[in-house]
C-alpha positions in Angstrom: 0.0 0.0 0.0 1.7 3.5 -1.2 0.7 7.1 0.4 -0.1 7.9 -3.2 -3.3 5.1 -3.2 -3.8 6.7 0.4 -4.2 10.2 -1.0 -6.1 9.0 -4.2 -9.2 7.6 -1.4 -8.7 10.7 0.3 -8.9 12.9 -2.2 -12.0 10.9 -3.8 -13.7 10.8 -0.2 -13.1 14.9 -0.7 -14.9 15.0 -4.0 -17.5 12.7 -2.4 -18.5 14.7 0.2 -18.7 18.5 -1.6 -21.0 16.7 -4.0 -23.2 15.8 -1.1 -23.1 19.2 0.4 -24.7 20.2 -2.8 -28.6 21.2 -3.1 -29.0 20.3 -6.6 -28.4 16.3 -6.5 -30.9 13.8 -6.9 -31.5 11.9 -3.6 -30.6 8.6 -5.8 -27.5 10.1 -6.6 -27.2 11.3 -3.5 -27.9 7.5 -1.7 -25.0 6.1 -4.2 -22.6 8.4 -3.3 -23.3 8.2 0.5 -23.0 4.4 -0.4 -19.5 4.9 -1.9 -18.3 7.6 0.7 -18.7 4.8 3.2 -17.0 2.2 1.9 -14.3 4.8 1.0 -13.8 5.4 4.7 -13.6 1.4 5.4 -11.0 1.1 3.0 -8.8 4.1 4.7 -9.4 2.6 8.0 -8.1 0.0 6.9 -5.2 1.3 5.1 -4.7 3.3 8.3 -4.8 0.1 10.3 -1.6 -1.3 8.8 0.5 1.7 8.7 -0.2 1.8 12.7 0.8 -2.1 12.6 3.9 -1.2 10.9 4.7 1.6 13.0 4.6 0.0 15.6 6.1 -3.0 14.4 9.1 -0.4 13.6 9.0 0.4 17.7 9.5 -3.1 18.2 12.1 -3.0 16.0 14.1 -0.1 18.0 12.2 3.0 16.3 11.0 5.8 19.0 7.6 5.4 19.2 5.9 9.3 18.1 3.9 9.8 21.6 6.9 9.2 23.2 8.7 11.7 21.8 6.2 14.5 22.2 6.3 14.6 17.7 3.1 15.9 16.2 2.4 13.9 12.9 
């Protein structure tokens, strides 16, 4: 998984969400993309999920761990 496919969903959950902020949609349309928002946000969880796994299998591994440090990410 690259930060580029991360930013991609991002960006896409972005577009997503302007459209349904909009007055003019259709409430079918509207109900599709709500549909697709959502399981946009699964798929980043998840994403998100294994970066912290490999964060902290880097801590494991000897890296400082971010909270530790007092780092803002």
């Amino acid at each position: 998984m690259a930060v580029k496919k991360i930013k991609t969903k991002m960006n896409r959950l972005e577009v997503i969400a302007e459209s349904l902020e909009s007055e003019e949609l259709e409430i079918e349309s509207a109900m599709k993309l709500y549909e697709e928002g959502m399981q946009m946000i699964k798929a980043l969880n998840a994403d998100f999920d294994k970066l912290e796994g490999r964060l902290l299998l880097m801590t494991d591994q000897g890296e400082a761990d971010f909270e530790e440090n007092g780092d803002d990410i």
